[in-house]
C-alpha positions in Angstrom: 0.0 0.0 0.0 2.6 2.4 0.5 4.2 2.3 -2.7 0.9 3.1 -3.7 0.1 0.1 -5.9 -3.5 0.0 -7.0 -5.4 -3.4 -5.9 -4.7 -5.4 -9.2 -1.5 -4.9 -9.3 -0.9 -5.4 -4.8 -2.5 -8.8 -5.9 -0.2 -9.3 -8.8 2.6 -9.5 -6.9 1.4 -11.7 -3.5 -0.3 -14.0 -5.6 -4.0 -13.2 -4.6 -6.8 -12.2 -5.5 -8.2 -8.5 -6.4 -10.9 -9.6 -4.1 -8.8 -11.0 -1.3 -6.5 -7.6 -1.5 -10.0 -5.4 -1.4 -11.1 -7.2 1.7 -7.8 -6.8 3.4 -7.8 -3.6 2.6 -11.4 -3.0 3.5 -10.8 -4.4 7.0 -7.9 -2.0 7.4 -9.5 0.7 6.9 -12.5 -0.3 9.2 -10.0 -0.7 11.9 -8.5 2.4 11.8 -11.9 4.1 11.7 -11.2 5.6 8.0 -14.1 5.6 6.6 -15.0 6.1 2.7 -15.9 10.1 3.2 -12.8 11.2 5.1 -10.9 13.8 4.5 -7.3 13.2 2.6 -6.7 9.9 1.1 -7.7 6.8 3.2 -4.3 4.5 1.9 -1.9 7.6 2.8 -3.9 7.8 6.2 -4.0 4.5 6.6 0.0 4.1 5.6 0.6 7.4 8.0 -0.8 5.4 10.8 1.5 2.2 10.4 4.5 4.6 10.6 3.4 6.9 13.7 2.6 3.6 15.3 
């Protein structure tokens, strides 16, 4: 996510599926409380969290 890869191409390269990367992602982004209408980008939130934490 934080070389900013977009889903098809995240799932390209573990070997998954588009689906199984969405729903990963998905689950992330519910757990972090970033939810579709937030301000700023949820991934770069979501990647700015992993590094503050």
């Amino acid at each position: 996510m934080a070389e900013g890869l977009a889903n098809p191409d995240t799932a390209g390269r573990l070997v998954v599926t588009e689906t199984a990367v969405s729903k990963h992602i998905r689950s992330i982004f519910a757990k972090l409380g970033l939810a579709p209408g937030d301000a700023g980008h949820r991934r770069v939130l979501a990647v700015l969290a992993y590094l503050n934490s």
